[in-house]
Biopython code that builds the backbone (N, CA, C, O; Angstrom):
import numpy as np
from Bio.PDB.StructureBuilder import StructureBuilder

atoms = [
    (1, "UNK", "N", (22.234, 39.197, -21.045)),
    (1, "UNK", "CA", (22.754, 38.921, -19.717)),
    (1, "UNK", "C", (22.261, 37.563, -19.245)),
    (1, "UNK", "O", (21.175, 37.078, -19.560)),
    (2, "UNK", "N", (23.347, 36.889, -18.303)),
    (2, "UNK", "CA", (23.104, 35.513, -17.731)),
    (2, "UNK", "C", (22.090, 35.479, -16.438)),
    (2, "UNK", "O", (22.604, 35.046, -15.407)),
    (3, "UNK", "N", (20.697, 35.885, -16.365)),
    (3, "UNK", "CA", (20.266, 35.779, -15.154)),
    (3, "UNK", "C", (19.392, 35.378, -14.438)),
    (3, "UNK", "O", (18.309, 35.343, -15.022)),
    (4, "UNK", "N", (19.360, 34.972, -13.168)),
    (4, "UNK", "CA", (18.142, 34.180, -12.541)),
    (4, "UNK", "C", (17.892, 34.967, -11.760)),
    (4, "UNK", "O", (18.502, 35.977, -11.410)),
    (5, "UNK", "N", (16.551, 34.344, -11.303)),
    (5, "UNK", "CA", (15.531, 35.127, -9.603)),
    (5, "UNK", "C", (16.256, 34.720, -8.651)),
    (5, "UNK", "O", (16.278, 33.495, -8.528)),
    (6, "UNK", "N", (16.775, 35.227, -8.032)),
    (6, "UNK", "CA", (16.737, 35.078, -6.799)),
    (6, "UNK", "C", (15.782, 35.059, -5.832)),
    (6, "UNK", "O", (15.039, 36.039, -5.784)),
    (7, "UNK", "N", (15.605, 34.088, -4.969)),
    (7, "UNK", "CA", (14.594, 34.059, -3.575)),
    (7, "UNK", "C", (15.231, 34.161, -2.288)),
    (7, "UNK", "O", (16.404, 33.814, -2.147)),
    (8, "UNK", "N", (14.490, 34.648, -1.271)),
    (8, "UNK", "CA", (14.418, 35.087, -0.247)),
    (8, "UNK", "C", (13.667, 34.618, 0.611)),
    (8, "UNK", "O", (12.885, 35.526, 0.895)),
    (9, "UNK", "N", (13.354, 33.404, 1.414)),
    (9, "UNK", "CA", (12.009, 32.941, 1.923)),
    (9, "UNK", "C", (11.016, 32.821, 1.456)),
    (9, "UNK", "O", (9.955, 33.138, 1.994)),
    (10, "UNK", "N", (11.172, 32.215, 0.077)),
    (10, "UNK", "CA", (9.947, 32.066, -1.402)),
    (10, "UNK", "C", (9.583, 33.136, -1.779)),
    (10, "UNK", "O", (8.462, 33.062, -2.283)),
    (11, "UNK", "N", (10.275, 34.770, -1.776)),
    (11, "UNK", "CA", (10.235, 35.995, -2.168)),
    (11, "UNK", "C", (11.233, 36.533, -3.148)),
    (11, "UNK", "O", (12.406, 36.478, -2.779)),
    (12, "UNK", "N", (11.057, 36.896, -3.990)),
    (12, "UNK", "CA", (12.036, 37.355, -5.068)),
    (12, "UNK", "C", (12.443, 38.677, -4.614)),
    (12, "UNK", "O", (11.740, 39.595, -4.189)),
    (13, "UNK", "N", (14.002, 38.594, -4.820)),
    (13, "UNK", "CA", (14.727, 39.883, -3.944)),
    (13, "UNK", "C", (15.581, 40.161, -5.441)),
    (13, "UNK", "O", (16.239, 41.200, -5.383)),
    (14, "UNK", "N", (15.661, 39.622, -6.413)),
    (14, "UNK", "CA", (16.394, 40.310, -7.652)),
    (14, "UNK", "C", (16.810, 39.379, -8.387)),
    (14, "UNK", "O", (16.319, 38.306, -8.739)),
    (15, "UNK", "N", (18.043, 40.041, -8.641)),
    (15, "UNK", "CA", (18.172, 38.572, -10.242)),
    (15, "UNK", "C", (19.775, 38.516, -9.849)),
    (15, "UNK", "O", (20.397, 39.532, -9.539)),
    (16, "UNK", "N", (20.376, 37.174, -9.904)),
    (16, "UNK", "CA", (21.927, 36.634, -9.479)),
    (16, "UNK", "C", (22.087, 37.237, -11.499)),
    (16, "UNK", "O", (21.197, 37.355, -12.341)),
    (17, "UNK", "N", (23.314, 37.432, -11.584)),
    (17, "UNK", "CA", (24.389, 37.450, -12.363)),
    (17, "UNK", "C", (24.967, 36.326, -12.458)),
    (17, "UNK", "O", (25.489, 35.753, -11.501)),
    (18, "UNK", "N", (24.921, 35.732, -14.058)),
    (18, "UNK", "CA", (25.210, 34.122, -14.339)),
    (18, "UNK", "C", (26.895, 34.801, -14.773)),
    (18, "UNK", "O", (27.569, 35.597, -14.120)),
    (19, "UNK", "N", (27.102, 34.372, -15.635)),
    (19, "UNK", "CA", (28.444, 34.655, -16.687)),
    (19, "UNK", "C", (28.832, 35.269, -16.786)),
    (19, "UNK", "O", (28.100, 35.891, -17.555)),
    (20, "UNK", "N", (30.025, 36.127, -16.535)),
    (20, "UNK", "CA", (30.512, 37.172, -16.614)),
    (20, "UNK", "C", (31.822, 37.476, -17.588)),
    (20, "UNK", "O", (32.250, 38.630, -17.629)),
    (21, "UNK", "N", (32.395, 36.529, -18.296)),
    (21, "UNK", "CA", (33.522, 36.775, -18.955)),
    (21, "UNK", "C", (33.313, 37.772, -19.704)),
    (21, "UNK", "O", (32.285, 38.311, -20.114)),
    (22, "UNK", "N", (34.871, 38.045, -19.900)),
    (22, "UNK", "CA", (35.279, 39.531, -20.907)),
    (22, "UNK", "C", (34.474, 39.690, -22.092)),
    (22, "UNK", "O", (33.878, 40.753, -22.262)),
    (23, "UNK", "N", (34.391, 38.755, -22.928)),
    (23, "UNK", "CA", (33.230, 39.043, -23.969)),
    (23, "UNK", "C", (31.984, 39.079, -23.545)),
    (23, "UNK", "O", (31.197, 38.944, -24.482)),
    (24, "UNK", "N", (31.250, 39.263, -22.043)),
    (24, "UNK", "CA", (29.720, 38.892, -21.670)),
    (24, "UNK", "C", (29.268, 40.537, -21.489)),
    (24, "UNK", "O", (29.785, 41.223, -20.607)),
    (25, "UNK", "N", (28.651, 40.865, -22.055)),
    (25, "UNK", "CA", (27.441, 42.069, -21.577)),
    (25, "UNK", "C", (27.500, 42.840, -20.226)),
    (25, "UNK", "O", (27.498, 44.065, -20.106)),
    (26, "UNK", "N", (27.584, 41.360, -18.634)),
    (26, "UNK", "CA", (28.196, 41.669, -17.777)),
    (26, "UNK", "C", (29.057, 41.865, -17.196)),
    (26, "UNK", "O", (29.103, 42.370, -16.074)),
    (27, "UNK", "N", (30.147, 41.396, -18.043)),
    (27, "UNK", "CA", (31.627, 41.896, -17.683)),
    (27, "UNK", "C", (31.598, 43.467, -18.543)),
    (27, "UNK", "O", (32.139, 44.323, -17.843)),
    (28, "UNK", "N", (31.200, 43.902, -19.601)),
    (28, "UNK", "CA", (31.318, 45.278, -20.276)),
    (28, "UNK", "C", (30.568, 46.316, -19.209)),
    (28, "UNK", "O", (30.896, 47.502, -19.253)),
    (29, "UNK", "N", (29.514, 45.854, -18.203)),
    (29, "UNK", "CA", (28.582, 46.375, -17.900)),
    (29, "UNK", "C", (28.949, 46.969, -16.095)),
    (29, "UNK", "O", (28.385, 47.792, -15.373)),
    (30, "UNK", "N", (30.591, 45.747, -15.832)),
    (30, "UNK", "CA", (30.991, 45.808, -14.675)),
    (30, "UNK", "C", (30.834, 45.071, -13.541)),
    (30, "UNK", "O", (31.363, 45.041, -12.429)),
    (31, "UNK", "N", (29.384, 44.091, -14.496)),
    (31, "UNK", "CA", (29.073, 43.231, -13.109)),
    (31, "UNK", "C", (29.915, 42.151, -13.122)),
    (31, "UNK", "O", (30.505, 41.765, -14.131)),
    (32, "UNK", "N", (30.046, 41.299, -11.274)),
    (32, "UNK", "CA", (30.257, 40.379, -11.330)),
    (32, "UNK", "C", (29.510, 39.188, -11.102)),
    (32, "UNK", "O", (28.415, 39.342, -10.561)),
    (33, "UNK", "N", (29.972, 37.696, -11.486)),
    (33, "UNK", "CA", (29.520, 36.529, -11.154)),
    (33, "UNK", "C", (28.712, 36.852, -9.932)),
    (33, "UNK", "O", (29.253, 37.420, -8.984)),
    (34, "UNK", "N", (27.680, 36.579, -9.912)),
    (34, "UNK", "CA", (27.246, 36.071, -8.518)),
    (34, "UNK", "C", (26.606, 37.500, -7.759)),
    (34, "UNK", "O", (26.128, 37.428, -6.627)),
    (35, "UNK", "N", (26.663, 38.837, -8.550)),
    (35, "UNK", "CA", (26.043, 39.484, -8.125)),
    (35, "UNK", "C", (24.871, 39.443, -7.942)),
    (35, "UNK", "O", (24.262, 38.641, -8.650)),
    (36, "UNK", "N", (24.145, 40.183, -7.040)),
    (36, "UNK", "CA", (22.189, 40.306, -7.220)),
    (36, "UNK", "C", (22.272, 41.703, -7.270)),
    (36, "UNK", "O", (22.938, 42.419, -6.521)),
    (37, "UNK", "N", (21.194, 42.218, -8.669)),
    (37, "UNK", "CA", (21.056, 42.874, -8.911)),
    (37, "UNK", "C", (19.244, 43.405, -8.050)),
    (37, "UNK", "O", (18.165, 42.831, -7.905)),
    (38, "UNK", "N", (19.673, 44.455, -7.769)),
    (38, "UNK", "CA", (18.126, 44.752, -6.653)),
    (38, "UNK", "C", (17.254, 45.570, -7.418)),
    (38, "UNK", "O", (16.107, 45.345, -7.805)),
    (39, "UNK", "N", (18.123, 46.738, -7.599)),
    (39, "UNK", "CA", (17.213, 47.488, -8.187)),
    (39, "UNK", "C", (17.916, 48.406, -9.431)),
    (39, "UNK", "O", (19.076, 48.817, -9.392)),
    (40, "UNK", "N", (17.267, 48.564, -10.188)),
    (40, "UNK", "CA", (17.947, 49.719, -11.523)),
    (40, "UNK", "C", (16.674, 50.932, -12.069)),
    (40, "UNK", "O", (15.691, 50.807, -12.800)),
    (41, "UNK", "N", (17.147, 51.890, -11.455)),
    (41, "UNK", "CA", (16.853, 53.258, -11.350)),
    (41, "UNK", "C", (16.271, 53.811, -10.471)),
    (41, "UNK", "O", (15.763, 54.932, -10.498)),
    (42, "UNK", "N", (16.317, 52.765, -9.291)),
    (42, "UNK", "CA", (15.137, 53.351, -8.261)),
    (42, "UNK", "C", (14.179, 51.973, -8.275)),
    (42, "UNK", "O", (13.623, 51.718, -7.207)),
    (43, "UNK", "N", (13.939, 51.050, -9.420)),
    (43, "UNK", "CA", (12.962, 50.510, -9.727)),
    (43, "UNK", "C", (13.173, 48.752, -9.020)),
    (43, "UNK", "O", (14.096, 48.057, -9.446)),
    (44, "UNK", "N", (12.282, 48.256, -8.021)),
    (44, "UNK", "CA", (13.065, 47.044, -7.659)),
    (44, "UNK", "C", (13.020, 45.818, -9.238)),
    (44, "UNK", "O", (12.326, 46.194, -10.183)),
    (45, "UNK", "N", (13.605, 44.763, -9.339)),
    (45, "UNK", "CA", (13.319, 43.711, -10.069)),
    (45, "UNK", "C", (13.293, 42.658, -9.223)),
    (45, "UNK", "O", (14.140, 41.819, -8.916)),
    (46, "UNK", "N", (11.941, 42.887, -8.833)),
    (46, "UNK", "CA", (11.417, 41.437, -8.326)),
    (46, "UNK", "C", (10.798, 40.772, -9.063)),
    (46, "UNK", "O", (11.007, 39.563, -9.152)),
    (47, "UNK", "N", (9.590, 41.601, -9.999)),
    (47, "UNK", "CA", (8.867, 40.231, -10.623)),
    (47, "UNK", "C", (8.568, 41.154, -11.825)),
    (47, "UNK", "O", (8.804, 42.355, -11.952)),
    (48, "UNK", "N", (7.849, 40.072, -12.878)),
    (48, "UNK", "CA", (8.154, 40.690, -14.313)),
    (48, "UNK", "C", (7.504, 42.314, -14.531)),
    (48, "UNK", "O", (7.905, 43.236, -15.241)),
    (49, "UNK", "N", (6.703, 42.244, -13.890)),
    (49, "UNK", "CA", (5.930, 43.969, -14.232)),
    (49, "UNK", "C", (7.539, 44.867, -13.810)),
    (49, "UNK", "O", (8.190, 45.584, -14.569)),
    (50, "UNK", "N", (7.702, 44.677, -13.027)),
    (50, "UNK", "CA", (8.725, 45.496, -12.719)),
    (50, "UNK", "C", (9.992, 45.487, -13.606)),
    (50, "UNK", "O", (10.844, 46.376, -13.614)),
    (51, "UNK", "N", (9.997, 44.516, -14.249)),
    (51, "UNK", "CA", (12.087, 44.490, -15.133)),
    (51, "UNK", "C", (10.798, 44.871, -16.508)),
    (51, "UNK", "O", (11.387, 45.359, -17.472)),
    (52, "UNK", "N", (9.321, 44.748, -16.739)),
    (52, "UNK", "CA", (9.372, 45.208, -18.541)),
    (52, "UNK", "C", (9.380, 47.051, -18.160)),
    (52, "UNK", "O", (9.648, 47.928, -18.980)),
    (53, "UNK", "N", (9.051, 47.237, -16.873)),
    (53, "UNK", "CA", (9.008, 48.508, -16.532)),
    (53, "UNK", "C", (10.723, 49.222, -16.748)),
    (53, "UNK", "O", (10.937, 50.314, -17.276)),
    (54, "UNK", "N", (11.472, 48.568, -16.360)),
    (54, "UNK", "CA", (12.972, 49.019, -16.306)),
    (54, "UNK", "C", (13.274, 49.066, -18.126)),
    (54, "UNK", "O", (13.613, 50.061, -18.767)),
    (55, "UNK", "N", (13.058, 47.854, -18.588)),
    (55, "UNK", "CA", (13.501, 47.484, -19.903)),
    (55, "UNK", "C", (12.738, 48.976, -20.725)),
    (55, "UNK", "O", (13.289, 49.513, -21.687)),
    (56, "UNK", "N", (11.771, 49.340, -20.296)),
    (56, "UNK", "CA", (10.713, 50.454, -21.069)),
    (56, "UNK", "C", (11.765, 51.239, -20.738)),
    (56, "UNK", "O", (12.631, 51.408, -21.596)),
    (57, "UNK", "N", (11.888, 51.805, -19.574)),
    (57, "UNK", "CA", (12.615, 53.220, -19.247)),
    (57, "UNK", "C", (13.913, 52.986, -19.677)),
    (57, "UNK", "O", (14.411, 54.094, -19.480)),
    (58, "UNK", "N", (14.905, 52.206, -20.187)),
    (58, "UNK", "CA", (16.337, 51.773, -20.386)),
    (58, "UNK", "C", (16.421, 52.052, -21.873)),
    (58, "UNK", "O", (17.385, 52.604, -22.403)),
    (59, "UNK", "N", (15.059, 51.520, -22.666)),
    (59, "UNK", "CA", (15.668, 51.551, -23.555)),
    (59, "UNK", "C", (14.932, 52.803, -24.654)),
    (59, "UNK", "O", (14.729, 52.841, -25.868)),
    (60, "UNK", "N", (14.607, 54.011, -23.190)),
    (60, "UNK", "CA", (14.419, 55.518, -23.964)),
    (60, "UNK", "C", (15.980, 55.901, -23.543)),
    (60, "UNK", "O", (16.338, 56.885, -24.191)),
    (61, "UNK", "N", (16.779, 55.525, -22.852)),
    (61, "UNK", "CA", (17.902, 55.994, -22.980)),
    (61, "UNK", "C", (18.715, 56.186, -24.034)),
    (61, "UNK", "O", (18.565, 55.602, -25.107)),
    (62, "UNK", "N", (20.284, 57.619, -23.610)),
    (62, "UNK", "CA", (20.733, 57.828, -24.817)),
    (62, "UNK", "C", (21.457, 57.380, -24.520)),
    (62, "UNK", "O", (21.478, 56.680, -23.507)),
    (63, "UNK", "N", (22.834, 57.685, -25.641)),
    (63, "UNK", "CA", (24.554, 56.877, -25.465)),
    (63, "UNK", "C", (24.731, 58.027, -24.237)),
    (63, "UNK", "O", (23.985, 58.981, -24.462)),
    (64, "UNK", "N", (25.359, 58.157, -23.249)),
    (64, "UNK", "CA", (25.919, 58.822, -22.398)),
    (64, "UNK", "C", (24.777, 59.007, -20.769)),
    (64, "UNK", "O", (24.902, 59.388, -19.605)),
    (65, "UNK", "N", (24.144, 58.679, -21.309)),
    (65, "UNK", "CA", (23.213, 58.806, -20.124)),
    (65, "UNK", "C", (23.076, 57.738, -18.996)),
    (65, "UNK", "O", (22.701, 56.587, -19.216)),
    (66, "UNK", "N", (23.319, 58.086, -18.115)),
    (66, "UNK", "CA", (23.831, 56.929, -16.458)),
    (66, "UNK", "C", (22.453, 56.731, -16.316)),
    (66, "UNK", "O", (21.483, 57.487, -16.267)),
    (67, "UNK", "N", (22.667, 55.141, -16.244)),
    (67, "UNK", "CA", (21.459, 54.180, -15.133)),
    (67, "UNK", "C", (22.249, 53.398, -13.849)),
    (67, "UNK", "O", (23.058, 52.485, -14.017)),
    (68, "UNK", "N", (21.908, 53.862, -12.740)),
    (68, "UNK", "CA", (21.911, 53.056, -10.875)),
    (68, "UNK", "C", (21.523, 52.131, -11.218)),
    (68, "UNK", "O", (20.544, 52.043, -11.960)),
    (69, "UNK", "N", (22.286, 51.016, -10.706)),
    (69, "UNK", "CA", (22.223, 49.632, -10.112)),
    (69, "UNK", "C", (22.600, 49.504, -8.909)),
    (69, "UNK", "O", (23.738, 49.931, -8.712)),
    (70, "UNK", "N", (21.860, 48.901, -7.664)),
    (70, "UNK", "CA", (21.663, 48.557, -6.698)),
    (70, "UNK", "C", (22.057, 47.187, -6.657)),
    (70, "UNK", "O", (21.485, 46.290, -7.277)),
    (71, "UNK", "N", (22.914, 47.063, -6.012)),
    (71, "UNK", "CA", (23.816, 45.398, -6.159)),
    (71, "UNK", "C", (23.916, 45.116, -4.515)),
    (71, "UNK", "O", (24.013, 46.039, -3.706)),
    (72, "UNK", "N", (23.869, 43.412, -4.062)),
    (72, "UNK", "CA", (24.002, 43.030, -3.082)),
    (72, "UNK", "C", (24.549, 41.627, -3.122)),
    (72, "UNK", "O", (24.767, 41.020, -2.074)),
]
sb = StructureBuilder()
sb.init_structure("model")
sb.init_model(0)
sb.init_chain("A")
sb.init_seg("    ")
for serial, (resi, resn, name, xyz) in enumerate(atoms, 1):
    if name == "N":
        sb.init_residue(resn, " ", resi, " ")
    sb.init_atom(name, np.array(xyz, "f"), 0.0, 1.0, " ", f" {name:<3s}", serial, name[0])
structure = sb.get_structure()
């Protein structure tokens, strides 16, 4: 995925969505350009403890099993 931090008054509030075309990860995934992604599972992604925390829990997932994204 294409993505940066977003800030908030020198506060990280999530990560913008870079690229989205039909062949991108985030277009398969539903997102669009320019989204901010807040939180995925409950879990915010503000700063790195928190997304290796998501990446841990994401990738005990199975094929069929739903992960929440919190988009703004």
């Amino acid at each position: 995925l294409d993505l940066t931090t977003v800030y908030q008054k020198g506060k990280s509030i999530g990560c913008r969505v870079g690229k989205s075309g039909k062949d991108t990860l985030a277009f398969k995934l539903g997102l669009m350009k320019d989204d901010i992604i807040q939180q995925i599972n409950g879990i915010p992604v503000t700063d790195i403890t928190s997304r290796v925390l998501i990446y841990d829990h994401i990738i005990q997932k199975k094929i069929g099993d739903e992960i929440s994204v919190k988009l703004d």
